[in-house]
N, C-alpha and C positions, 0 to 999 in steps of 0.2 A: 517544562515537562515535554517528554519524546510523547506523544497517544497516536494509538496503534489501534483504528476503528477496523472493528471485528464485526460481520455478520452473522446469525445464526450459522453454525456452519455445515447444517444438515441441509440447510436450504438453498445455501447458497449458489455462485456460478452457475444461474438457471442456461446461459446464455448456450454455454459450452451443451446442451440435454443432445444436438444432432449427435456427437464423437462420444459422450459421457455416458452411463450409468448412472442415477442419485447415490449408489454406492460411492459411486469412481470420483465425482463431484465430491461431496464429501472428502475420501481419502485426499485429494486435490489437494481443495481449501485449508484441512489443516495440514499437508505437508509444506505448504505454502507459508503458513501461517508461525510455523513454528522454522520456517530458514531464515523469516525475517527474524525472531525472537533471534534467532542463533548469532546473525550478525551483531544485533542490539547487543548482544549478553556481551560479544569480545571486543563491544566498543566501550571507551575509558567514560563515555559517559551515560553507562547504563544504569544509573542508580539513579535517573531521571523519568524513567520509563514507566509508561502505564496504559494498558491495554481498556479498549472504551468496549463492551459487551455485555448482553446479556445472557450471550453462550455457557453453558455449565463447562462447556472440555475447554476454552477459552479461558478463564479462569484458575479452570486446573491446571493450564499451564502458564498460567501468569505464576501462579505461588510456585511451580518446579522451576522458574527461573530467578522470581523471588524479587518478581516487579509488580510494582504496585497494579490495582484494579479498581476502576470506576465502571460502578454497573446501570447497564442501559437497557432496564428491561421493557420498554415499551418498544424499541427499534424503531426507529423514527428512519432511520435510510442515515448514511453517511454524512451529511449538510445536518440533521436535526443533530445526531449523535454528536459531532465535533463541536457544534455550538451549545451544546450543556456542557462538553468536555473543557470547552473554554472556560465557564463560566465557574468551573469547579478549579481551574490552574488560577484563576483569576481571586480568587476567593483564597488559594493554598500561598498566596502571593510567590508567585512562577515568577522569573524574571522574563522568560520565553515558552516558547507554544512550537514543538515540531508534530506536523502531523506526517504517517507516512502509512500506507496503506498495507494492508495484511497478504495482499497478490503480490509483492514485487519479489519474488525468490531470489534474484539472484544480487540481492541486496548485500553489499560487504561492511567492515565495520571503517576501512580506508574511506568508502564512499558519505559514508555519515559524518566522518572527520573533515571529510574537505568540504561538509554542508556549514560546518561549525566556525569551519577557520574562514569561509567568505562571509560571517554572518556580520551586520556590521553593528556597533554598541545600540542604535537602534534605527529598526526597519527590518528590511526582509529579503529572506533566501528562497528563490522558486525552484523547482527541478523538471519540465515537463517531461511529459510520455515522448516514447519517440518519437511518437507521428506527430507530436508538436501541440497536440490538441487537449490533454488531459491536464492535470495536475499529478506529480506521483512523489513530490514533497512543497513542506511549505514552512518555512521556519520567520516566526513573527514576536520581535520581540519590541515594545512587550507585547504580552496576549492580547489577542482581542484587536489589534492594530484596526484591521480593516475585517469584516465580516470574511467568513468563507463560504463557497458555493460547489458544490463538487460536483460533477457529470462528466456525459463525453467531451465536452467542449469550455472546459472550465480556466483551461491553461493565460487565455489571451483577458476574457475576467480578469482575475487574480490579479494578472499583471499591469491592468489598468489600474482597479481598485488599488494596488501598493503604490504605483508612483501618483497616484491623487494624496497618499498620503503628505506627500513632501520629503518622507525620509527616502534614504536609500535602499536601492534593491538592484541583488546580484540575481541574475540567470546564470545556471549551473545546468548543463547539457550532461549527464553524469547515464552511462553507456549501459551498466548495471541495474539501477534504480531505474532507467525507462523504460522498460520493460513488463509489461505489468501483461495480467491474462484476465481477457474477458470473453472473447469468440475463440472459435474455434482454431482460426487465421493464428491467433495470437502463439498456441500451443509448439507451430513450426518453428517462431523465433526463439521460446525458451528453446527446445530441443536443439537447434544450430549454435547455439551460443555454449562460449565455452563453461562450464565446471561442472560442478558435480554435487545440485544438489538433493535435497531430499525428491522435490516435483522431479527434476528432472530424471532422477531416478528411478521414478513411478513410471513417469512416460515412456521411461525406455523398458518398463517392464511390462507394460501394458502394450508396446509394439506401435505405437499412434503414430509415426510416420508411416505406416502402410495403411493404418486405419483414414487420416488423413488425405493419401492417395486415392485410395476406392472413393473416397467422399467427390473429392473434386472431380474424377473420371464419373462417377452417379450425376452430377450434376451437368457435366458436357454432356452425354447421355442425353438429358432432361431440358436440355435447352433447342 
């Protein structure tokens, strides 16, 4: 199973509140939300998919793409949600476990396929963030291999915990997929990289490379 852990999404991206609005935030997360669905939908193995939330618009758009949903109404943070999501692919007997996060916009369906074709008959595919330090996929087959941990610094975990396994494990540096947004820092990288998609769309409607500017010049200012 692909699971695609969703947070509220009214609440989410508190990080972003200096550059955001809770409106703007909001709009964000799910424009975010639904370019990862988008890649999933035009990849050959979307009928794998299934979104982990207890979000109502979450769900409405899992049934407009017509992926499964597992609902996590308690919201335990990312780490709780994944490991009931486990427990639920483990139970639907999954051969495999992709987690990938609901921020990576600019996530393609090529890039999911080249998770698939290094995945090996059994062990594990990692993907870090760019800065090397996250997780921004993780494919474990089968489920459950090794626990998962997600935060800022989960990347070099993960990658311990898989080869304690003894099976093999590919690292996949994938340009697209590490990219993920949580500060406000993060917003410049989507915006400079190339395509077009729904986030980035916002941002350019919203003007936040100049909103961006004044921030950092406030902050020279202030130092």
């Amino acid at each position: 199973m692909i699971l695609v852990p969703v947070k509220h999404l009214e609440t989410s991206k508190q990080r972003l509140s200096p550059l955001l609005s809770p409106a703007e935030r909001f709009a964000l997360a799910e424009a975010m939300l639904q370019d990862v669905l988008a890649a999933l939908d035009a990849s050959r193995h979307r009928g794998y998919v299934a979104l982990v939330s207890g979000d109502a618009r979450a769900h409405r758009l899992a049934s407009q793409y017509g992926f499964d949903f597992i609902d996590d109404p308690d919201d335990p943070g990312e780490t709780g949600c994944i490991e009931m999501a486990t427990r639920a692919a483990i139970e639907r007997r999954a051969e495999f476990t992709l987690v990938l996060p609901a921020d990576i916009p600019l996530i393609t369906a090529a890039e999911v396929e080249q998770i698939f074709a290094a995945a090996p008959p059994e062990g594990t595919v990692l993907a870090p963030s760019a800065s090397g330090r996250g997780t921004n996929a993780v494919l474990q087959r089968p489920p459950g291999l090794f626990p998962l941990r997600f935060g800022n610094d989960s990347f070099l975990p993960h990658l311990a915990a898989a080869r304690a396994t003894g099976n093999p494990v590919e690292v996949l540096r994938l340009a697209r997929i590490g990219i993920d947004v949580d500060e406000p820092a993060d917003l410049a990288d989507l915006i400079a990289a190339p395509g077009d998609t729904r986030a980035q769309r916002l941002l350019d409607e919203w003007h936040i490379s100049e909103r961006l500017a004044a921030m950092r010049l406030d902050e020279e200012r202030a130092s």
